[in-house]
N, C-alpha and C positions, 0 to 999 in steps of 0.2 A: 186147242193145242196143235191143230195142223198144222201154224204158222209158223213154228219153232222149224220143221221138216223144210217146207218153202222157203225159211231164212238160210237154213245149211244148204241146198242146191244149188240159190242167189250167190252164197259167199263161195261155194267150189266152182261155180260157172268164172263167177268176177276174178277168183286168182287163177286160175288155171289159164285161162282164154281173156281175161281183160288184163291178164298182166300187174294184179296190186299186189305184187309182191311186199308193199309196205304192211300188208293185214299178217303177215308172219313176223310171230313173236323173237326180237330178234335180229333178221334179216335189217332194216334198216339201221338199227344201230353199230352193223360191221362198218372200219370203212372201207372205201373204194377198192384195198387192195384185198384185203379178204374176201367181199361178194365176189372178186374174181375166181375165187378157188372153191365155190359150193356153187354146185348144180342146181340151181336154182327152179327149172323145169321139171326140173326130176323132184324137187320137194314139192312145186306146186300141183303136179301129177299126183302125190303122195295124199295132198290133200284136198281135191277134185276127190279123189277116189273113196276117203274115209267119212269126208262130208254126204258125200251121195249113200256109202253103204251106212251111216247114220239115220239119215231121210226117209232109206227105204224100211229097218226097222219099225221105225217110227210109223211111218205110214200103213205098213204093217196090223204093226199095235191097235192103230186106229182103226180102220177095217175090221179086224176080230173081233174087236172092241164091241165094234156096233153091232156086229151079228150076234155075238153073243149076246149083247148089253151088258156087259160088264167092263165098268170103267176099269178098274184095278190090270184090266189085260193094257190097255195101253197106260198106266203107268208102271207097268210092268217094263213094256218095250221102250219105253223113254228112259229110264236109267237103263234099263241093260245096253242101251245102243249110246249114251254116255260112260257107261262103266269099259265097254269096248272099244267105243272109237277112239277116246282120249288118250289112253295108254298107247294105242295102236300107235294111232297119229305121233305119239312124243316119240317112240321106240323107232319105228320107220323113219320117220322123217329128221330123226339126230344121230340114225347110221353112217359111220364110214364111206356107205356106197354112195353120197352123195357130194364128195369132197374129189374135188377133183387132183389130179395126177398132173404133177409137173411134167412137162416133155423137156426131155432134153435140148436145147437148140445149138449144141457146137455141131451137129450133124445136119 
């Protein structure tokens, strides 16, 4: 079950720093003149960062897991760091703060 932790760090590295912002649900079906007005780095940050704090749950979970030997601790920490991050990520990353502000240009 580690793989699932190493897929989320993969997929926060590749959007955040490789730029696939097409992996946001969403994002590519705006057109051209909409993705102009959402912060698009400030969403990929969003999700760099919920991906990672999922990962590390998780990884977590697993470690305890094994010290303990009780599997149940890390599926413990696998839905709780889905029950957390998903919401998180929807809530944050479909805020206002990332919609950007027209400037004025007659000035």
């Amino acid at each position: 079950m580690i793989g699932i932790p190493i897929l989320f760090i993969i997929l926060g590295i590749l959007i955040k720093y490789g730029k696939l912002y097409f992996l946001i649900a969403g994002y590519n079906t705006m057109s051209k003149e909409e993705q102009t007005k959402v912060d698009i780095a400030g969403i990929a940050t969003v999700f760099r960062n919920a991906m990672f704090g999922m990962a590390f749950l998780m990884i977590a979970g697993f470690c305890i897991a094994a010290k303990l030997n009780n599997p149940m601790v890390e599926t413990a920490s696998f839905f709780g760091a889905i029950l957390i991050g998903i919401p998180y990520l929807l809530v944050k990353a479909n805020s206002k703060k990332f919609v950007l502000k027209e400037t004025d240009k007659s000035q």
